[in-house]
C-alpha positions as CSV (number, residue, x, y, z in Angstrom):
1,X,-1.5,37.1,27.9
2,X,-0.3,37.7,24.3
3,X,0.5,35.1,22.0
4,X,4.1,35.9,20.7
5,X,5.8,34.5,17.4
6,X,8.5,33.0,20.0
7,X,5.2,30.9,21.5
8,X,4.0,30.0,18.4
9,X,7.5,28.4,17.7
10,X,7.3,26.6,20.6
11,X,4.2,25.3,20.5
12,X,4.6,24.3,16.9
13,X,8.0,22.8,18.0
14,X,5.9,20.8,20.5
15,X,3.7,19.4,18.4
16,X,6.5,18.5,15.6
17,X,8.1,16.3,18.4
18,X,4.9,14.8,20.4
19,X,3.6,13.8,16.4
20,X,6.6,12.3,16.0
21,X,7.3,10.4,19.4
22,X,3.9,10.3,21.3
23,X,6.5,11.3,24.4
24,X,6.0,14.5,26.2
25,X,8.2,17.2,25.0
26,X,10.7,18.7,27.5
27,X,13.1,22.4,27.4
28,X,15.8,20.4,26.6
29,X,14.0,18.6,23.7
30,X,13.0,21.7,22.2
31,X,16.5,23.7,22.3
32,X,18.0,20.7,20.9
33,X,16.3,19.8,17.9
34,X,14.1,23.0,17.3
35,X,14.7,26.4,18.7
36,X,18.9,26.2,19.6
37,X,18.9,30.1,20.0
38,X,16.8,30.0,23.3
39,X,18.1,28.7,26.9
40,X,16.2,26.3,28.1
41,X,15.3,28.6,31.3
42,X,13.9,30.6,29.1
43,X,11.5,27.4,26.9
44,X,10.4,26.3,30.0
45,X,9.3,29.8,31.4
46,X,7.4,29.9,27.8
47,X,6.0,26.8,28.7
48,X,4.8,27.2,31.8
49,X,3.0,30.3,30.4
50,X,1.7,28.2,27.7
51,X,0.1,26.0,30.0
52,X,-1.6,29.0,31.6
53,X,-3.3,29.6,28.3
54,X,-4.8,26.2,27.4
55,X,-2.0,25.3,24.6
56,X,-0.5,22.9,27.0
57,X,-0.9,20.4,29.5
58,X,1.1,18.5,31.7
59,X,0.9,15.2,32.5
60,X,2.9,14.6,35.3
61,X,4.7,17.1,37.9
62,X,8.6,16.4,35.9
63,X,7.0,15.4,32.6
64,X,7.8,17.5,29.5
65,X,4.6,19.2,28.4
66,X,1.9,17.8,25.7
67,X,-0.4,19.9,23.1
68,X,-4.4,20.1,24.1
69,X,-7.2,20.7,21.4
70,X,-6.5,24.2,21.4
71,X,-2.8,24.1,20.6
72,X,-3.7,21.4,17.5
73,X,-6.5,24.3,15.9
74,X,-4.3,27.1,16.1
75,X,-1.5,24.8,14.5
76,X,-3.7,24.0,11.6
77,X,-5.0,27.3,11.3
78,X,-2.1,29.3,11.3
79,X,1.7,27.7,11.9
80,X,0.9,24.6,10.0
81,X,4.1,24.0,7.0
82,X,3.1,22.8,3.5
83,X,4.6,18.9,2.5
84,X,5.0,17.4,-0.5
85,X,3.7,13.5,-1.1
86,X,6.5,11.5,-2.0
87,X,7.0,9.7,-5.5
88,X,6.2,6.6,-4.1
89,X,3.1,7.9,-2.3
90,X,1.8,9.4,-5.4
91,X,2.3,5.1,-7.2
92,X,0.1,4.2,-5.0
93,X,-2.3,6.6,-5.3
94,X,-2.5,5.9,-9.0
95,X,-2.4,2.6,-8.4
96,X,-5.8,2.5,-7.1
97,X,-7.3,5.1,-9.4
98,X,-6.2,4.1,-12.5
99,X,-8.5,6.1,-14.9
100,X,-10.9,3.3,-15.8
101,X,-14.8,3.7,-15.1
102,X,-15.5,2.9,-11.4
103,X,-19.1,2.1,-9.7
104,X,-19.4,4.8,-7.1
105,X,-19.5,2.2,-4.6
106,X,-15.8,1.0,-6.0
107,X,-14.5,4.9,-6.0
108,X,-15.6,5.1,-2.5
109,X,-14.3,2.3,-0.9
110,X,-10.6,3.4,-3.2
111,X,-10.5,6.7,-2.0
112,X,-11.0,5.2,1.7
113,X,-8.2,2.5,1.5
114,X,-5.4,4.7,-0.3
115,X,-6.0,7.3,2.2
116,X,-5.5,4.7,4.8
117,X,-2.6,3.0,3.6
118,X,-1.0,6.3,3.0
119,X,-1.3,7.9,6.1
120,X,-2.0,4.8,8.4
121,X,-4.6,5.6,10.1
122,X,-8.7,5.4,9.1
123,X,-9.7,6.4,5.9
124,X,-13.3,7.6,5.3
125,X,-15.4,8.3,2.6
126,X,-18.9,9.5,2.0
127,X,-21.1,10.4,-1.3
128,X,-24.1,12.8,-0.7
129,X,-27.5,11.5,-0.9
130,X,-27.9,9.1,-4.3
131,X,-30.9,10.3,-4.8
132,X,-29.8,13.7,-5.6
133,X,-27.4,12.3,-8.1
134,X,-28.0,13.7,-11.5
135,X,-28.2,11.3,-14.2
136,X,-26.0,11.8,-17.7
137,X,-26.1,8.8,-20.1
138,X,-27.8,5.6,-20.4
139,X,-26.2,2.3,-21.7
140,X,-28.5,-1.1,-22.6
141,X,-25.7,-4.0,-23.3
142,X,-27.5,-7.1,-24.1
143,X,-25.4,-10.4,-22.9
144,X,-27.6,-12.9,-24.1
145,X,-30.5,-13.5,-26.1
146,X,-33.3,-12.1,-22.8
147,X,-30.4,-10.7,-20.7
148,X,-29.3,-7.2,-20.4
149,X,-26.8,-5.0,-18.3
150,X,-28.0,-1.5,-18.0
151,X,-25.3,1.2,-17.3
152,X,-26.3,4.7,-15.7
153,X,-24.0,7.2,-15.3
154,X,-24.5,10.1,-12.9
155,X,-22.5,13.5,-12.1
156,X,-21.1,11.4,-8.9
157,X,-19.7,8.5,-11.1
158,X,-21.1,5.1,-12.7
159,X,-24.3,3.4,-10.5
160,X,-23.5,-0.4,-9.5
161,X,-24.1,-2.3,-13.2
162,X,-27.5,-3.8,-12.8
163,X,-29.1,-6.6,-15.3
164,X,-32.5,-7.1,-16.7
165,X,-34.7,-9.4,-18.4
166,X,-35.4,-8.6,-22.2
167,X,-37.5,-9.9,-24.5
168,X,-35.5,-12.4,-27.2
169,X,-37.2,-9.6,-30.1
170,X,-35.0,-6.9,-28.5
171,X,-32.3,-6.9,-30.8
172,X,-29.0,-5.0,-30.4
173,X,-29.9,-2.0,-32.4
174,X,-33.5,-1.5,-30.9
175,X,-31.8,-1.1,-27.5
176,X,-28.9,1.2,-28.6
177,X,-32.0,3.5,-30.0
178,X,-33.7,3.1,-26.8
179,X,-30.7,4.1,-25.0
180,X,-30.1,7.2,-26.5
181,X,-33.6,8.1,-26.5
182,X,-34.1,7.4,-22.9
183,X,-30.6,9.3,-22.2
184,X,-31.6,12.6,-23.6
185,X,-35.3,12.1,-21.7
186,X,-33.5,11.8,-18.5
187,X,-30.5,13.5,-19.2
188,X,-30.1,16.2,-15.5
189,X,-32.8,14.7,-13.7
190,X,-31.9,13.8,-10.4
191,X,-32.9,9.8,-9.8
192,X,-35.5,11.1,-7.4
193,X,-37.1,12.8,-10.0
194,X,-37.0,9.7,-12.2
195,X,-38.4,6.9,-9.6
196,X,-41.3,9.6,-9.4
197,X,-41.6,10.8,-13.1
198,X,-44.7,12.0,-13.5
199,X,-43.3,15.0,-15.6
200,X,-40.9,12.5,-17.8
201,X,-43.5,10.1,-18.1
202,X,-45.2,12.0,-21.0
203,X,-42.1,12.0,-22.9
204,X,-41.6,8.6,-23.4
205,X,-43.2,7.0,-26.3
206,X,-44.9,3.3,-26.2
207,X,-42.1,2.3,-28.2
208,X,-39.8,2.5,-25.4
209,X,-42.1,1.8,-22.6
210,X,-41.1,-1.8,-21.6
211,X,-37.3,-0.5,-21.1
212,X,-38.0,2.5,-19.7
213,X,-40.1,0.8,-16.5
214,X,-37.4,-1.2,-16.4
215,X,-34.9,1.6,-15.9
216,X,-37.3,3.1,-13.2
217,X,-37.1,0.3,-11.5
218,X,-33.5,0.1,-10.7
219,X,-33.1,3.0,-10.1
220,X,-35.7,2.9,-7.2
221,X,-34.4,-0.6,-5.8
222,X,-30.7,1.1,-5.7
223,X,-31.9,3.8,-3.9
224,X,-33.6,1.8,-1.3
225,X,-30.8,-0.3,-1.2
226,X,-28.1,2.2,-0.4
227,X,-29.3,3.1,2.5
228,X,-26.0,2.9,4.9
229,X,-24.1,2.5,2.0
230,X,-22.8,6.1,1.4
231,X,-20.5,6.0,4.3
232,X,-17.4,4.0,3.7
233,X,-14.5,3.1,6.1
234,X,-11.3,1.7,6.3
235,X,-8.6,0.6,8.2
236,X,-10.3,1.0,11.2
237,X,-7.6,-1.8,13.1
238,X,-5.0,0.3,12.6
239,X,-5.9,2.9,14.6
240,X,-5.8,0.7,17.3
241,X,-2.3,0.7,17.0
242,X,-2.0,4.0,18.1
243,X,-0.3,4.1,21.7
244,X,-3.3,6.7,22.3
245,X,-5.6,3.7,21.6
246,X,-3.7,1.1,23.4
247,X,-5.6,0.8,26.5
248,X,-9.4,-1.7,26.9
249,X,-11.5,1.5,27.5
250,X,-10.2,3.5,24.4
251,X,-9.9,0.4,22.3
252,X,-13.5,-0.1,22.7
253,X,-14.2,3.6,22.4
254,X,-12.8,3.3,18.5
255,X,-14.6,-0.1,17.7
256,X,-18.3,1.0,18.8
257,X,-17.5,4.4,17.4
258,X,-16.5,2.8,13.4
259,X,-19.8,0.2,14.7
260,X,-22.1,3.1,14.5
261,X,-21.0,5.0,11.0
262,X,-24.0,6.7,11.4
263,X,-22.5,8.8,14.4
264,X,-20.2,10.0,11.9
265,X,-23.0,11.5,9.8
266,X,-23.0,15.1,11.1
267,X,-19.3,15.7,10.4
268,X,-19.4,14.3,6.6
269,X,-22.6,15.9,5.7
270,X,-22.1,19.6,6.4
271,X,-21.6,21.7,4.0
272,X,-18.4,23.5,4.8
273,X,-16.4,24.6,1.7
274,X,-12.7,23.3,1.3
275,X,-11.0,21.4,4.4
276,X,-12.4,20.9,7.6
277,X,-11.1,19.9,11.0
278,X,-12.8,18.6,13.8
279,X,-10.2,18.3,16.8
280,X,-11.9,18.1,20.3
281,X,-11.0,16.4,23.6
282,X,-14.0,15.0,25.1
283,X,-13.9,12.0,28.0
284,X,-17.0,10.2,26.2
285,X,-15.7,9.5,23.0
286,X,-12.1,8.3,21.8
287,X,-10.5,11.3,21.4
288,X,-9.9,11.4,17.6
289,X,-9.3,13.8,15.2
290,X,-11.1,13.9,11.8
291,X,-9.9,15.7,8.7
292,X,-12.2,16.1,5.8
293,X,-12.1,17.6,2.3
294,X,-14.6,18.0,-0.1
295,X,-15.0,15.1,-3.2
296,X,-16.4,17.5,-6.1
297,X,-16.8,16.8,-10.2
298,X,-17.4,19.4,-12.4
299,X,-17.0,22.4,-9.7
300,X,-19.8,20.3,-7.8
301,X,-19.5,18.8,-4.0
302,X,-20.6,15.4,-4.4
303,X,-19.2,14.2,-1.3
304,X,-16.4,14.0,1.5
305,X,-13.3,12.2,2.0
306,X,-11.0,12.1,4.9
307,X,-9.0,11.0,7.5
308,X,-9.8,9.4,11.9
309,X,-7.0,9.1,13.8
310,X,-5.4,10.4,17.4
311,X,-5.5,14.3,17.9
312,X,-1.6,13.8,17.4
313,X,-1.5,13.2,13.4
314,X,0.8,14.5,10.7
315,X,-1.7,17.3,9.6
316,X,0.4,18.7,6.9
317,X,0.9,15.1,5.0
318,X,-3.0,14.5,5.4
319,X,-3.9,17.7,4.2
320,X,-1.6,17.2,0.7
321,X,-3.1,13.9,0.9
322,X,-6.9,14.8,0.9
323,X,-5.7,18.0,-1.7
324,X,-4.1,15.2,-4.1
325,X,-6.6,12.7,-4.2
326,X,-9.5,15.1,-4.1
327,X,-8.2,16.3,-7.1
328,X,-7.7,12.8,-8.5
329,X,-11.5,11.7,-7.9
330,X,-12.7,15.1,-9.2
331,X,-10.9,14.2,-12.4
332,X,-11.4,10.6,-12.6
333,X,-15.0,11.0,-12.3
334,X,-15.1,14.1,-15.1
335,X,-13.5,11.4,-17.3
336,X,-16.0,8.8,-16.9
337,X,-18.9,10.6,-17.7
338,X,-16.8,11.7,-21.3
């Protein structure tokens, strides 16, 4: 059977309402507020064929009809409308990047909770493999007389600020030299290539040994200790208000599925270009929804951030969410390695 522009209007005019009121959508519903032209002999005879075709299901016998998985991809693909964020949206998205220099971990767990308090449901966020991460500058601050704060920024934003032990000779200006002597050495290598730098090793002269060793070796205890860490979520409780997640059984679903990030893994780590949806029905796991978009700085992917919630979101306000503060991070990140 042929899918018409009249059942595309009606199946975007069912999913418009069932987003809106989690209720399923009847004829009358759907000549009232959507499609007035049409009598409603002839929505439910569309309907009806609809269901045929795997766009929609019925609950019960006199129940109004409900979208399936296949309905929600054609939507996005195709019939989905273009929204704008609204001005006060767009405050509190600046209000959590606010152009100063963030720690990735502090970027990730941002972009996570403004997409969640913006949309309401889950926010996610995920940074590729740190150990790929290419490094760009190198800041020594000493604090104290034998204390110092090293600063390493990478093409995926500002490493967690680490401090070392310095010898009290180390003055101010002998570090600023060994800063921008070690920058340029290890100016785009990866931190892999670093924590094994048999090829940079050569480079470095005894003069800046001591600091040096000392930069390898945070750089291999952040890397062993970010293990887990490059997944980020939040506002996993209000999914749970959901009416699709009101229930024991689905309720648990959600918790041991934002329990075991790692689950999560095979969505945020492909490699798919641009946005990508992952709508399915499936009786073993809480059937959720989960819109990603790529995190990149300077034309590069350097991660993922999106969105968990019920099959039954507002896909056009997450997609100008995830395009807004992709863009945001993208720049923000550009900035800080200025």
């Amino acid at each position: 059977m042929k899918l018409t522009e009249r059942k595309e209007k009606i199946i975007q005019a069912v999913i418009d309402s069932y987003t809106e009121s989690c209720e399923p959508v009847s004829s009358a519903d759907i000549k009232a507020k959507y499609i007035p032209s049409l009598s409603t002999a002839t929505i439910r005879n569309e309907l009806a064929a609809l269901e045929d075709m795997g766009y929609l299901d019925q609950p019960h016998t006199s129940a109004g009809r409900v979208p399936t998985a296949n309905a929600y991809k054609l939507y996005v693909e195709k019939l989905m409308p273009r929204k704008e964020l609204s001005s006060s949206e767009l405050d509190i998205i600046k209000k959590y990047f606010n152009n100063t220099v963030l720690e990735i971990g502090d970027l990730l767990r941002s972009t996570a909770k403004v997409i969640s308090e913006i949309t309401n449901l889950a926010g996610i966020a995920y940074v590729k493999n740190i150990g790929s991460a290419i490094i760009k500058n190198i800041k020594i601050i000493k604090i104290t007389d034998t204390l110092a704060i090293i600063v390493i920024v990478t093409d995926r934003g500002v490493l967690k600020d680490s401090t070392v032990t310095v010898s009290e000779e180390m003055s101010e200006d002998y570090l600023r030299s060994a800063s921008e002597f070690i920058s340029k050495v290890f100016a785009n290598h990866t931190i892999l290539e670093i924590c094994n730098p048999d090829e940079i090793i050569n480079q470095i002269t005894n003069e800046f040994r001591m600091v040096f060793d000392a930069i390898v070796e945070v750089l291999k205890n952040y890397v062993s200790d970010d293990s887990g860490k490059e997944i980020v979520l939040e506002g996993g409780s209000k999914l749970l208000e959901q009416p699709e997640f009101s229930t024991i059984g689905k309720a648990r679903a959600v918790y041991e599925m934002f329990e075991s990030k790692e689950k999560l893994a095979p969505v945020l780590k492909n490699e798919d270009f641009g946005l990508t949806f992952n709508i399915t029905e499936d009786v073993n796991k809480p059937e959720c929804a989960i819109v990603t978009a790529n995190l990149e700085a300077h034309g590069v992917n350097i991660g993922k951030a999106g969105v968990i919630g019920p099959i039954r979101m507002d896909y056009p306000k997450i997609v100008s969410v995830l395009d807004y503060i992709g863009k945001t991070v993208g720049n923000l990140v550009d900035n800080d390695k200025k």
